[in-house]
TISE-293048 format. One record per residue (C-alpha): residue number from 1; residue in three letters; x, z, y. Coordinates in Angstrom, 2 decimals, always signed. Example, Ala and Ser with C-alpha at 12.3 -4.5 7.8 and 13.67 -1.06 7.14 Angstrom:
(r 1; "ALA"; (+12.30; +7.80; -4.50)),
(r 2; "SER"; (+13.67; +7.14; -1.06)),
% end
This chain:
(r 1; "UNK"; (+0.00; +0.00; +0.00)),
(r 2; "UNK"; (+2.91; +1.16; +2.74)),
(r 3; "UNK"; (+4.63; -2.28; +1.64)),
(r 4; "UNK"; (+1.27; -3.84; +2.21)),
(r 5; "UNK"; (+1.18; -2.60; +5.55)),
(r 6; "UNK"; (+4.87; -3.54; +6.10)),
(r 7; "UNK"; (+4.18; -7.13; +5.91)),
(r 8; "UNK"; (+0.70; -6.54; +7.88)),
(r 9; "UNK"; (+2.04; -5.16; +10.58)),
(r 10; "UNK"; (+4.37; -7.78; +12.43)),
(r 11; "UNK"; (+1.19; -10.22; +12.22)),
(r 12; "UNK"; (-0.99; -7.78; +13.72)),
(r 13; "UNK"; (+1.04; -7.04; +16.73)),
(r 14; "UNK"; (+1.60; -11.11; +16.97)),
(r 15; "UNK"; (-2.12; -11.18; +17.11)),
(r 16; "UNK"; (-2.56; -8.28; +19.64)),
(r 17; "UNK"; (+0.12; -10.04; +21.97)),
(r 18; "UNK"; (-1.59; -13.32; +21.98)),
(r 19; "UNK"; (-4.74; -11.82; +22.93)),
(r 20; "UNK"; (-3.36; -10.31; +25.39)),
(r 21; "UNK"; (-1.91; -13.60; +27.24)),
(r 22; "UNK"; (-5.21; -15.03; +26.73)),
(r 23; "UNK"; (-6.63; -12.44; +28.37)),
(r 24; "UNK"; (-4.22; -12.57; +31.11)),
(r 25; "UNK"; (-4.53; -16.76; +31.24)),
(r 26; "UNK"; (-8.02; -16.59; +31.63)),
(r 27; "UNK"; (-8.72; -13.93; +34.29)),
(r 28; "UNK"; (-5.48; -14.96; +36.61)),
(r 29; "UNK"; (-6.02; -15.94; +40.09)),
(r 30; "UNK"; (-5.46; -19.59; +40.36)),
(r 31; "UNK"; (-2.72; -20.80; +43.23)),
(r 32; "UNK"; (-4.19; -22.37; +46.23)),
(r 33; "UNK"; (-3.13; -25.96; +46.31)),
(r 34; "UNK"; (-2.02; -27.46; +49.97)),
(r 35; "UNK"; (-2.17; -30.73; +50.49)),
(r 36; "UNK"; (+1.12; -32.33; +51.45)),
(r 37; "UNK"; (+1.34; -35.14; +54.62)),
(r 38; "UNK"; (+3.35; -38.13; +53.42)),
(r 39; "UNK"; (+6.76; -38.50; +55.94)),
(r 40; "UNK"; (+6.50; -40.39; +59.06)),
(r 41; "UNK"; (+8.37; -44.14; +58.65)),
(r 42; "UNK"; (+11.89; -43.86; +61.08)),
(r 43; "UNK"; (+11.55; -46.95; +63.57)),
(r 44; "UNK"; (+13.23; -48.06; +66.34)),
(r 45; "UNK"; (+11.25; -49.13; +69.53)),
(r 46; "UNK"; (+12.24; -50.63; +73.17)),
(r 47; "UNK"; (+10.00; -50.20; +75.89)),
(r 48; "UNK"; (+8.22; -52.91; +77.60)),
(r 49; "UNK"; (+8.66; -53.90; +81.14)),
(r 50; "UNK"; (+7.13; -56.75; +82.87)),
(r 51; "UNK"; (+9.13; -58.96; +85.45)),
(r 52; "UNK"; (+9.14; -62.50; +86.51)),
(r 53; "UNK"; (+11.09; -65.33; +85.02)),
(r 54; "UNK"; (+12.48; -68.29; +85.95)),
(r 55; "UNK"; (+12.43; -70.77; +82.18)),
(r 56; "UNK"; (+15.39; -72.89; +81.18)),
(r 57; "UNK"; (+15.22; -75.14; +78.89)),
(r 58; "UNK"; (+18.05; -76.30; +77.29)),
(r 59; "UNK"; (+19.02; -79.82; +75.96)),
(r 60; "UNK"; (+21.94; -81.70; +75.65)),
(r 61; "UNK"; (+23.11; -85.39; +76.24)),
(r 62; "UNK"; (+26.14; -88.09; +76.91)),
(r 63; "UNK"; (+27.75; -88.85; +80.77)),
(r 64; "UNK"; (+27.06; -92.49; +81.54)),
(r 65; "UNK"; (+27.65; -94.40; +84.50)),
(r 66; "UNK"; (+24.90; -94.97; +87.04)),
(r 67; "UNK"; (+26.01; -98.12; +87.86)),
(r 68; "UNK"; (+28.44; -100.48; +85.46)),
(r 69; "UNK"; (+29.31; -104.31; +86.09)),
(r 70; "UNK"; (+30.86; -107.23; +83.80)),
(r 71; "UNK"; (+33.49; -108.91; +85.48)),
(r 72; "UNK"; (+32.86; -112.94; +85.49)),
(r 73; "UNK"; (+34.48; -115.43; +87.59)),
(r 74; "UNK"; (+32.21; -117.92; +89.73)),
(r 75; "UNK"; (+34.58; -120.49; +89.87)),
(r 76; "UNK"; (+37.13; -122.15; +86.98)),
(r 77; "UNK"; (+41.01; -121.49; +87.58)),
(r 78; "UNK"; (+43.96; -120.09; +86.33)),
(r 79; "UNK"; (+44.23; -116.16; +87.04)),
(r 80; "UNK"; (+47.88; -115.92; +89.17)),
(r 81; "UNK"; (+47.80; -112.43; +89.84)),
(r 82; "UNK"; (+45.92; -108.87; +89.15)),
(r 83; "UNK"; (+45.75; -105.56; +90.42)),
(r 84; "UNK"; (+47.80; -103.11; +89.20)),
(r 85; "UNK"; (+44.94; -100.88; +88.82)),
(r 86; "UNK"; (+43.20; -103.69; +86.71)),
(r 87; "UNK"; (+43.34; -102.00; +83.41)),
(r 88; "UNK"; (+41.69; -99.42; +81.55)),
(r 89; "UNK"; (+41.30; -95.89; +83.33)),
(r 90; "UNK"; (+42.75; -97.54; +86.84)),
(r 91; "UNK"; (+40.58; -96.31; +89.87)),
(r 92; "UNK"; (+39.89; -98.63; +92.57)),
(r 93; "UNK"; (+38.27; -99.06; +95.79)),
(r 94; "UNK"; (+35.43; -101.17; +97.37)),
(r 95; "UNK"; (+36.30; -104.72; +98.50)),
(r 96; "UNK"; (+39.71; -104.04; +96.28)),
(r 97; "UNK"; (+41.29; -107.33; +94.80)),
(r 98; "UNK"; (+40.97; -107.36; +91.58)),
(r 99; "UNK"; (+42.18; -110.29; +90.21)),
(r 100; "UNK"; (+43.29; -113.65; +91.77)),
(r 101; "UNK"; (+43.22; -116.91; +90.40)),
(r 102; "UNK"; (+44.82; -120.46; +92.00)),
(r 103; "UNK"; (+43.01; -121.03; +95.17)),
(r 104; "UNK"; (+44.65; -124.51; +95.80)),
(r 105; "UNK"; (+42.03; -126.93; +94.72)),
(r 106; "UNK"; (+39.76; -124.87; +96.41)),
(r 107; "UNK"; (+41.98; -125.06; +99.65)),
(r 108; "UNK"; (+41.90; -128.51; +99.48)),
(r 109; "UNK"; (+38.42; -128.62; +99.12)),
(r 110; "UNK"; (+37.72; -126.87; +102.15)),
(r 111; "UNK"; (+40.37; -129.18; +104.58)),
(r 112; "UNK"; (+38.67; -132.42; +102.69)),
(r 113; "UNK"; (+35.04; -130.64; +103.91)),
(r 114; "UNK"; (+36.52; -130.36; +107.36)),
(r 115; "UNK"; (+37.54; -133.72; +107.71)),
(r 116; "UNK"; (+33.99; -134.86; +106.60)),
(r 117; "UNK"; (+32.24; -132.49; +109.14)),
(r 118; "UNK"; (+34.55; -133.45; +111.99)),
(r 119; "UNK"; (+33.46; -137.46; +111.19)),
(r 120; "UNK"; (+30.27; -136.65; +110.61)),
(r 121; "UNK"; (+29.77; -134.85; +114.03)),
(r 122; "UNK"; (+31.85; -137.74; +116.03)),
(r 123; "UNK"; (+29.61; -140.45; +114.37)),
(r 124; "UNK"; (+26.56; -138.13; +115.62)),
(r 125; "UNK"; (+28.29; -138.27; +118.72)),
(r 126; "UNK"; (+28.56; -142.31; +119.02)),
(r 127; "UNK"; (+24.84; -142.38; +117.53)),
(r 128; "UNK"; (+23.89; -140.31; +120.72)),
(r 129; "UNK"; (+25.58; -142.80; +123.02)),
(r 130; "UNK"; (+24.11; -145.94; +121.23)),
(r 131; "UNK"; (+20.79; -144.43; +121.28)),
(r 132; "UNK"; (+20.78; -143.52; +125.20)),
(r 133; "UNK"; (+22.35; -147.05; +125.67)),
(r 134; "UNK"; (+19.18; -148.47; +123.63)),
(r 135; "UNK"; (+17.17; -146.70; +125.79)),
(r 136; "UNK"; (+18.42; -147.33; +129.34)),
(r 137; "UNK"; (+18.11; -151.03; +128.16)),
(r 138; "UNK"; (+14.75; -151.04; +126.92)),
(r 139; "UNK"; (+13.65; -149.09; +130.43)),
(r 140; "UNK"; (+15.01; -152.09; +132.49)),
(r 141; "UNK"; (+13.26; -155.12; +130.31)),
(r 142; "UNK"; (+10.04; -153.64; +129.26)),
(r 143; "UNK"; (+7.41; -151.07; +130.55)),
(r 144; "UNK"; (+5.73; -148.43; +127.88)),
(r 145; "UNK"; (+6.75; -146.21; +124.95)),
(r 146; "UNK"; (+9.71; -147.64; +123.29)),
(r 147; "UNK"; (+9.28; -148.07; +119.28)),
(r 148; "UNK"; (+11.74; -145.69; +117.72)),
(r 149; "UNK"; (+13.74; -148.01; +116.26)),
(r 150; "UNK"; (+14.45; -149.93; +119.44)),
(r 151; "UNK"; (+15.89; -146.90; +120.66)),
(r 152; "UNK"; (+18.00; -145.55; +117.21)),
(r 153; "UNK"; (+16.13; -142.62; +117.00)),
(r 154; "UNK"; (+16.09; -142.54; +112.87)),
(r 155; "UNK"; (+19.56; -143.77; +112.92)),
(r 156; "UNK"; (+20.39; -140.41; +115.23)),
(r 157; "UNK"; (+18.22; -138.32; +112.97)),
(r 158; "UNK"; (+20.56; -139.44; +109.68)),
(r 159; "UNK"; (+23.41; -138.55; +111.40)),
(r 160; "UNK"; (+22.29; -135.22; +112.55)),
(r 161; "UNK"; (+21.01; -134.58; +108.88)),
(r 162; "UNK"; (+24.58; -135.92; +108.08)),
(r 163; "UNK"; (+26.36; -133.01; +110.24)),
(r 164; "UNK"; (+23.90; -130.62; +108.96)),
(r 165; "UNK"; (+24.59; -131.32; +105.18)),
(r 166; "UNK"; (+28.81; -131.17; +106.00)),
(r 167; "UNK"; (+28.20; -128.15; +107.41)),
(r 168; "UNK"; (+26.55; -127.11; +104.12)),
(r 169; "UNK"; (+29.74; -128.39; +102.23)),
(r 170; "UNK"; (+32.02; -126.64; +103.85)),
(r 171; "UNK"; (+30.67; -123.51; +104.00)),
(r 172; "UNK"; (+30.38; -123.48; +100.00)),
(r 173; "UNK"; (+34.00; -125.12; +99.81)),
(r 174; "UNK"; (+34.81; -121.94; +102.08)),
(r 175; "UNK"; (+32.84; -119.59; +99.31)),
(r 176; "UNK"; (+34.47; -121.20; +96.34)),
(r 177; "UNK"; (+37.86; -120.58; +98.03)),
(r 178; "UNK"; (+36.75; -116.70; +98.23)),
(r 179; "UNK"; (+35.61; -116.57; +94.72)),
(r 180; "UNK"; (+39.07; -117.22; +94.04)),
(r 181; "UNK"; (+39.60; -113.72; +94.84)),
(r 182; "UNK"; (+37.46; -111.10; +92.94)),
(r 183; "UNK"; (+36.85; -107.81; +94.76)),
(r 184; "UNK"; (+35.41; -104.57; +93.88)),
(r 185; "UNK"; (+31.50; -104.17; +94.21)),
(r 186; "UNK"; (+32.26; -100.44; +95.07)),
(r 187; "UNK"; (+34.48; -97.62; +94.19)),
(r 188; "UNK"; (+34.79; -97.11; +90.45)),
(r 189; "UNK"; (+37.19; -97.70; +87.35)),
(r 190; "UNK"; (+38.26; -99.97; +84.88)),
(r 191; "UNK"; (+36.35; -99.66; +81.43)),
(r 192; "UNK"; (+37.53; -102.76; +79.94)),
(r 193; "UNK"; (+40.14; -105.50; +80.54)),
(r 194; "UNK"; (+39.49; -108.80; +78.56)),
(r 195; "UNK"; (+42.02; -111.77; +80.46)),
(r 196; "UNK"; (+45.08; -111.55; +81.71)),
(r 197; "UNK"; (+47.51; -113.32; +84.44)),
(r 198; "UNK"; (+47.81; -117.46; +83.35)),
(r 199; "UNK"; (+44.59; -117.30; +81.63)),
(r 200; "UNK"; (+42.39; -120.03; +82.56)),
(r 201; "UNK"; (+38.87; -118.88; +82.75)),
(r 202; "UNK"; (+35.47; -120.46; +83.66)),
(r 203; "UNK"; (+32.26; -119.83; +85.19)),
(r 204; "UNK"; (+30.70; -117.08; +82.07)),
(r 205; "UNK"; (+34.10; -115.74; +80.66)),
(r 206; "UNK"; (+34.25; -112.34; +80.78)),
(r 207; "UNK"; (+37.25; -110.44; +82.24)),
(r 208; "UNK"; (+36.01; -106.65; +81.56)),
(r 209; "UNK"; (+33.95; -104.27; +83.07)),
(r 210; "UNK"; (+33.88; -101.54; +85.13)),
(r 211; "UNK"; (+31.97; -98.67; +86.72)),
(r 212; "UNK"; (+31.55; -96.78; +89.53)),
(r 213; "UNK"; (+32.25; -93.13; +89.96)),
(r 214; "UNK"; (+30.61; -92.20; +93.05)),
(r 215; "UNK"; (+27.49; -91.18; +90.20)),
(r 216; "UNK"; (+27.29; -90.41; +86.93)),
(r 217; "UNK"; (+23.76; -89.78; +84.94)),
(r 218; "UNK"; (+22.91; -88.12; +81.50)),
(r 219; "UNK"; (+19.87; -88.79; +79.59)),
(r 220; "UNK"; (+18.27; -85.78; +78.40)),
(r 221; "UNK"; (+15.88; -85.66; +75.46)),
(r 222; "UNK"; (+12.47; -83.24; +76.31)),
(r 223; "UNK"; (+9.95; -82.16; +73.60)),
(r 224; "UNK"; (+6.83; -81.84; +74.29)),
(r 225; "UNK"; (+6.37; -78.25; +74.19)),
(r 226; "UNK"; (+8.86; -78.15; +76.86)),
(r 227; "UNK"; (+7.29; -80.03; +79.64)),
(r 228; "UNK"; (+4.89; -77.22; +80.53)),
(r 229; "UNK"; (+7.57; -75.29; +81.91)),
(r 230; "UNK"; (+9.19; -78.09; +84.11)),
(r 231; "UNK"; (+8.45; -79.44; +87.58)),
(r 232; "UNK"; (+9.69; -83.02; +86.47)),
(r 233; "UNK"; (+9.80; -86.28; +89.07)),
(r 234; "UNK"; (+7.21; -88.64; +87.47)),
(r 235; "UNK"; (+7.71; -91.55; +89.66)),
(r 236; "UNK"; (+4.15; -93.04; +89.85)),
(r 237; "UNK"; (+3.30; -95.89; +92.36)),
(r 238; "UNK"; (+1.86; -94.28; +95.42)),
(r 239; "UNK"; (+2.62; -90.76; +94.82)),
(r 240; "UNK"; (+5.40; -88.76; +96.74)),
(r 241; "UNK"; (+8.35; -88.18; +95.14)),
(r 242; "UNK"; (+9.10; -84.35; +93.84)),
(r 243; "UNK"; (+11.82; -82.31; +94.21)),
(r 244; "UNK"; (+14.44; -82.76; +92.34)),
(r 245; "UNK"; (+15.11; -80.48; +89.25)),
(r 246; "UNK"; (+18.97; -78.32; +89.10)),
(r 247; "UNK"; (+20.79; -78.91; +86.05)),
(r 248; "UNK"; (+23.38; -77.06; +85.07)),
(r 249; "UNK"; (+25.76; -78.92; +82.83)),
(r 250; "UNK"; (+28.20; -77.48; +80.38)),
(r 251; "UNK"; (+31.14; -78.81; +78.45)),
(r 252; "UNK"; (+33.83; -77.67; +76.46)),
(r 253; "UNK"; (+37.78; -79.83; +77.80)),
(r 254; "UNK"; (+40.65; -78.49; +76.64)),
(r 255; "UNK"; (+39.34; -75.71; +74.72)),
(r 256; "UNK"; (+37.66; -74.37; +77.96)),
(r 257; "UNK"; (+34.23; -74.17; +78.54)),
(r 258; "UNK"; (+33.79; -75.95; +82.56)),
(r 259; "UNK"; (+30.24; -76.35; +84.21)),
(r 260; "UNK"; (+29.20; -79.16; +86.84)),
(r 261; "UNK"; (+25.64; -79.27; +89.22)),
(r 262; "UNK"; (+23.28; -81.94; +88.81)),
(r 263; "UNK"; (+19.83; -82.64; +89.26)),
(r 264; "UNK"; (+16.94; -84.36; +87.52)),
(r 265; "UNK"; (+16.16; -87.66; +89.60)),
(r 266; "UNK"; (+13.39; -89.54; +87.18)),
(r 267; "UNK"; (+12.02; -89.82; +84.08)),
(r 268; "UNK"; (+12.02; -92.80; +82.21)),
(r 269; "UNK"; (+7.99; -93.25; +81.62)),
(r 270; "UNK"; (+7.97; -93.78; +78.03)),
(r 271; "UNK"; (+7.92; -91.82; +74.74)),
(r 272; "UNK"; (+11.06; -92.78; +72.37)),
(r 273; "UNK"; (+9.15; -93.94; +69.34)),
(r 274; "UNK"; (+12.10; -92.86; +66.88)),
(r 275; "UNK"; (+12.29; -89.21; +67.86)),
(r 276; "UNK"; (+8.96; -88.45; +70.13)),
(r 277; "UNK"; (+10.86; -87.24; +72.94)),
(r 278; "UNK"; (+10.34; -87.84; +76.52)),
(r 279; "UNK"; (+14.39; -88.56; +78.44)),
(r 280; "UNK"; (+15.01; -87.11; +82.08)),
(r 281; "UNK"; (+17.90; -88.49; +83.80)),
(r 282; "UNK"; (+20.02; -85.86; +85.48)),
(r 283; "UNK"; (+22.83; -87.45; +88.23)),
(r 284; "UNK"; (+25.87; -85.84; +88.77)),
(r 285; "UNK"; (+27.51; -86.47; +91.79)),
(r 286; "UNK"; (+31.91; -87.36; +92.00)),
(r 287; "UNK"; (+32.16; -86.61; +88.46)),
(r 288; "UNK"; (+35.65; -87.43; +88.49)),
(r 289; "UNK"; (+36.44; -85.28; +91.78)),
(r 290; "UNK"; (+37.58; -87.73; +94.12)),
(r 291; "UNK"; (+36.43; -86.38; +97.27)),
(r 292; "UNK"; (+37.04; -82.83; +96.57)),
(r 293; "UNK"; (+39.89; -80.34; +96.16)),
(r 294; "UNK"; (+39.30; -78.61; +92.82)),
(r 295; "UNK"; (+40.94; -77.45; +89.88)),
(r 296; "UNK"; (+38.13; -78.64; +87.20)),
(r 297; "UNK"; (+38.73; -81.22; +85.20)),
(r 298; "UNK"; (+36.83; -84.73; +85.82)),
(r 299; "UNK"; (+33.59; -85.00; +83.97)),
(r 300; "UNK"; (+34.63; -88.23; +81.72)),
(r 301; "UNK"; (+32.03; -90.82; +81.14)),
(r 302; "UNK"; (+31.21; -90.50; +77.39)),
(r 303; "UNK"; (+31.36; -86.78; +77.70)),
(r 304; "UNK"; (+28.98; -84.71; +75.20)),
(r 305; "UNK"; (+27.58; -81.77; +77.32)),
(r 306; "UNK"; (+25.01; -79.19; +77.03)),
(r 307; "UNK"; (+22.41; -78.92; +79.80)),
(r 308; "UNK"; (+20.08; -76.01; +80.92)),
(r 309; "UNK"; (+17.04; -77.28; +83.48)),
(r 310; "UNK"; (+15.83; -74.77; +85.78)),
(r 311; "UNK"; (+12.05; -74.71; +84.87)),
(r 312; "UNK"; (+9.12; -73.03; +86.22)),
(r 313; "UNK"; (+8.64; -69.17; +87.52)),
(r 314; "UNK"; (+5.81; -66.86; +85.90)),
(r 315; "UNK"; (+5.22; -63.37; +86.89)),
(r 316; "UNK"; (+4.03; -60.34; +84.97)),
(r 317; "UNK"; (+5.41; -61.52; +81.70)),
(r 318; "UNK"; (+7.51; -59.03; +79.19)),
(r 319; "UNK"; (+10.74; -60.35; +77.39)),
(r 320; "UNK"; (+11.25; -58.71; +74.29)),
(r 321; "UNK"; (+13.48; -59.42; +71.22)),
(r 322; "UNK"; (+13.34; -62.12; +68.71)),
(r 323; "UNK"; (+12.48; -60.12; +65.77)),
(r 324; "UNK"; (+9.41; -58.06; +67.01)),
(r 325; "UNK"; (+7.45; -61.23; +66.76)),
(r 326; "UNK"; (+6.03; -61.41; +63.46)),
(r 327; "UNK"; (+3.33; -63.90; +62.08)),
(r 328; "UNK"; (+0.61; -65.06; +63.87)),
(r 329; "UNK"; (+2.37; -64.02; +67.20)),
(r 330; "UNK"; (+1.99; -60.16; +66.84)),
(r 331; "UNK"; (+3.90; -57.40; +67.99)),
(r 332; "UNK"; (+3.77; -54.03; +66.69)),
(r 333; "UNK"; (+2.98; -51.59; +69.15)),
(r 334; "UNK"; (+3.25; -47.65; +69.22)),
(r 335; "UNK"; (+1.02; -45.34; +70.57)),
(r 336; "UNK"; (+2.99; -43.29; +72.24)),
(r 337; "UNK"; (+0.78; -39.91; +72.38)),
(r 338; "UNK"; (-0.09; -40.05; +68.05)),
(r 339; "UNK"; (+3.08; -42.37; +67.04)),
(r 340; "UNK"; (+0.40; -44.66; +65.20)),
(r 341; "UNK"; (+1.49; -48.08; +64.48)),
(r 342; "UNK"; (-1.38; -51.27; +65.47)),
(r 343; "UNK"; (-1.00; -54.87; +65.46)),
(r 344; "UNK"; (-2.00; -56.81; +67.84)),
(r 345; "UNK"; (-1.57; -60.43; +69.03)),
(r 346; "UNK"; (+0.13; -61.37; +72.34)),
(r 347; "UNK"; (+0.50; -64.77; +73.98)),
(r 348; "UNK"; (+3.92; -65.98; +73.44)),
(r 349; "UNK"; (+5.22; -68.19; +76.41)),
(r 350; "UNK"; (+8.69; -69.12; +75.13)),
(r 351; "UNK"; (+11.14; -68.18; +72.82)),
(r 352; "UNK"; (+14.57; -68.72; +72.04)),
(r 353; "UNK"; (+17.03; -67.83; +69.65)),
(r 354; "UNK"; (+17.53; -63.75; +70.71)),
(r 355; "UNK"; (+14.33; -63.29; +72.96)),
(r 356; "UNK"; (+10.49; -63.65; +73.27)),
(r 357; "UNK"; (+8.84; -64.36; +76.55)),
(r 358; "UNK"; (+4.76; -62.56; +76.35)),
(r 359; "UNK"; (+2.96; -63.60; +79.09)),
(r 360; "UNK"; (-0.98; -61.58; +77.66)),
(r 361; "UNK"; (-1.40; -58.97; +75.43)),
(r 362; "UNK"; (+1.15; -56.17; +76.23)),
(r 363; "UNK"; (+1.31; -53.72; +79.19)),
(r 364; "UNK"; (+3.97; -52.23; +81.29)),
(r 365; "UNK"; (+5.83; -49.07; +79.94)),
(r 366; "UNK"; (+4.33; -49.80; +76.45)),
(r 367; "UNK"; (+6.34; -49.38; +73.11)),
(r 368; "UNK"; (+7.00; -52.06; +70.73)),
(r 369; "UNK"; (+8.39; -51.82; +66.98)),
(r 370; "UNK"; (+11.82; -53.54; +67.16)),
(r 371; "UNK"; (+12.16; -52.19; +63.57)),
(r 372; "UNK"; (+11.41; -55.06; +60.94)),
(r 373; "UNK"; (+8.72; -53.68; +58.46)),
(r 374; "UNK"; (+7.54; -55.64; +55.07)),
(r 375; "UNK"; (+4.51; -53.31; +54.52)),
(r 376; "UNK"; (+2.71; -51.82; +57.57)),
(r 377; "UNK"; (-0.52; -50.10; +57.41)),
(r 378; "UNK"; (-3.09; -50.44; +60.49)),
(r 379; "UNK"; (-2.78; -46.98; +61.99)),
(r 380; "UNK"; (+0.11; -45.29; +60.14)),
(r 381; "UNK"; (+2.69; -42.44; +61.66)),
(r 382; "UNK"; (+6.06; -43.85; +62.55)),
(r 383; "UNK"; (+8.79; -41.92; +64.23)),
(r 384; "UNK"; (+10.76; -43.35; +66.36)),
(r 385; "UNK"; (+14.84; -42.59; +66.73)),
(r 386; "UNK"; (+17.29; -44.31; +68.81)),
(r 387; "UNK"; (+21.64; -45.22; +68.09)),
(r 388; "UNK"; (+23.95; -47.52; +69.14)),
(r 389; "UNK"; (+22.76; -50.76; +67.68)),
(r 390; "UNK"; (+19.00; -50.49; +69.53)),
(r 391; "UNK"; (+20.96; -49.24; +72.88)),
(r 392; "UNK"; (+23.06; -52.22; +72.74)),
(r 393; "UNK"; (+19.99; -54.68; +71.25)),
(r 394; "UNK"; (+17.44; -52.98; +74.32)),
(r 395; "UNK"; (+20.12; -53.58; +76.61)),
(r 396; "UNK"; (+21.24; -57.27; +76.04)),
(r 397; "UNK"; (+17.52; -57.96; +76.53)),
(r 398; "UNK"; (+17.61; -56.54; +79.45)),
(r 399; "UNK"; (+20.65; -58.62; +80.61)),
(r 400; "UNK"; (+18.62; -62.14; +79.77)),
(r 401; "UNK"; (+15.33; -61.07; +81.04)),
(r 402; "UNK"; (+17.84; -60.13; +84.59)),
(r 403; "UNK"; (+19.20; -63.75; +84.56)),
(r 404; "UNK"; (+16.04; -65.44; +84.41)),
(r 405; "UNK"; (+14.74; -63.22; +86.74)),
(r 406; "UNK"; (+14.48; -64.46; +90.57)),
(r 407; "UNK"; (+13.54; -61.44; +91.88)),
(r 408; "UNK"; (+16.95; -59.68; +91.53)),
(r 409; "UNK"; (+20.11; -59.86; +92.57)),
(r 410; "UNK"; (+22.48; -62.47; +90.80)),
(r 411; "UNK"; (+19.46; -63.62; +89.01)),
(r 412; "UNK"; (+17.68; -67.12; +88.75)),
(r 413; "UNK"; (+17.03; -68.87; +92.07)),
% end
């Protein structure tokens, strides 16, 4: 019986314990359960500030020359002599000979033409004398109007018409003689030289080409999107011509980056069917510094350059950063007293590669999300914390909006 009880025993007090827990389990006060707040989302924001702007749009194009001429003789000879600023790159001036070829048949011409005008005026001359004879003798035998050819009148007339066409001859033996000599149409340079001195050339051979440098022009290339923002010079019939458009032009010579003025003069009326653009012509005036002392170097004809056109102001408009635009032109935007998060859709004037130009849909002193998100919920807690890398991003901003800006100092004009 006691061994019985032995083996009983260690069950018993197993039992008792587990009775006990349940006990316990089931009468415990149960913890109160809090719920927990999920973590705000860290962003970074930049503050936006309205301001006017001044747009640029920038395009790019080649220097040409405004004005460019084939040389071609008038007259046949034999070239005898040539500048020595007749070749390619020489500079030269209006009225300049250029090249020279033997004037002596064309001398002689002109002294045969004056011996036929000098006989043609004395035989005028002796016509006059016949003809007043012919009529002092027709006033002494007969009374009444004397027929015309009693008194040499169309004999006189030939000879007059005689005078008149030597006249004619000699003057255009005189111009042949000058075409022996071909000048300069203006102030330019030499593009191209094609003949050379004992070449015999005619009327239609071409000796080269050259340009003048007083102007230069550069065809610019304008989307469509991009003529809302410009003032351009459409030259209609009848209607005043505008202002011309700045241009600032940009090119990179000897490793240095060197910037000339010009303006937009026309437009060229007519949509390029190969790349739907609309061309501007901007003039640039010396390019190759003639008239003035400076240390740039000349803007060559064939030069690629860059070009920003001053456009049109707006006022009241924000520029932000690139990357707050997201699809559908929207902005996030932060509520600054409950750090909620909304979406909401702005008017986007312009952008460019680092900034966005909003002219409706965000107000002064508001913060926008600069932070790029891939999941955003309408209405969800951000906090927002500030380093180096949104200092420097809120301050470049800053810097563009300033240069476009014509309403402070060193900015847009």
């Amino acid at each position: 019986m006691k061994r019985f009880l032995r083996i009983l025993l260690p069950f018993g007090i197993l039992a008792v314990a587990v009775g006990i827990s349940a006990v316990l389990m089931a009468t415990r006060k149960k913890p109160e359960v809090k719920p927990t707040e999920p973590r705000p989302t860290l962003v970074q924001a930049i503050t936006a500030s309205t301001c006017s702007q001044t747009f640029s749009i920038h395009t790019q194009g080649t220097v040409e020359p405004l004005s460019e001429t084939v040389i071609i003789p008038e007259v046949p000879g034999r070239i005898i002599a040539l500048s020595s600023e007749f070749r390619p790159g020489g500079f030269f001036r209006k009225g300049e000979v250029l090249i020279e070829l033997d004037p002596s048949n064309y001398e002689a011409a002109v002294a045969q033409a004056e011996f036929n005008l000098a006989q043609a005026r004395l035989r005028l001359e002796q016509e006059r004398a016949r003809a007043e004879q012919a009529r002092k003798e027709w006033a002494s035998l007969a009374d009444g109007e004397p027929p015309p050819l009693a008194v040499r009148i169309p004999q006189l007339e030939a000879e007059k018409a005689n005078v008149a066409w030597s006249e004619q001859a000699l003057a255009r033996a005189r111009l042949d003689l000058e075409r022996t000599k071909i000048r300069a149409p203006y102030d330019g340079m030499v593009r191209e030289k094609s003949a050379d001195l004992g070449s015999y050339v005619t009327p239609g051979t071409r000796l080269g080409s050259v340009f003048a440098i007083d102007f230069a022009e550069v065809r610019l290339p304008l989307a469509s999107e991009d003529l809302a923002y410009l003032d351009l010079p459409y030259a209609y019939r009848g209607r005043e011509e505008a202002d011309p458009v700045p241009v600032r032009l940009t090119a990179r010579i000897a490793g240095r980056i060197h910037a000339w003025d010009a303006e937009i003069v026309r437009t060229e009326g007519t949509i390029d069917p190969r790349n739907r653009m609309l061309y501007a012509v901007a003039r640039i005036a010396d390019p190759y510094g003639r008239n003035a002392e400076t240390t740039r170097p000349p803007l060559h004809i064939g030069t690629f350059v860059e070009a920003d056109i001053r456009g049109r102001r707006v006022d009241n408009v924000v520029v932000l950063p690139r990357q707050v635009l997201r699809d559908g032109n929207k902005v996030l935007v932060i509520d600054k007293e409950t750090n909620e998060l909304h979406s909401r859709t702005v008017t986007v004037l312009k952008t460019d590669p680092k900034t966005v130009v909003i002219g409706e849909g965000l107000a002064d002193g508001e913060l926008v999300c600069t932070t790029p998100l891939d999941f955003v919920v309408e209405g969800m807690k951000v906090e927002i914390y500030r380093d180096d890398s949104s200092r420097l991003l809120e301050a470049e901003t800053r810097r563009i909006a300033d240069t476009n800006d014509p309403d402070r100092e060193g900015g847009a004009l």
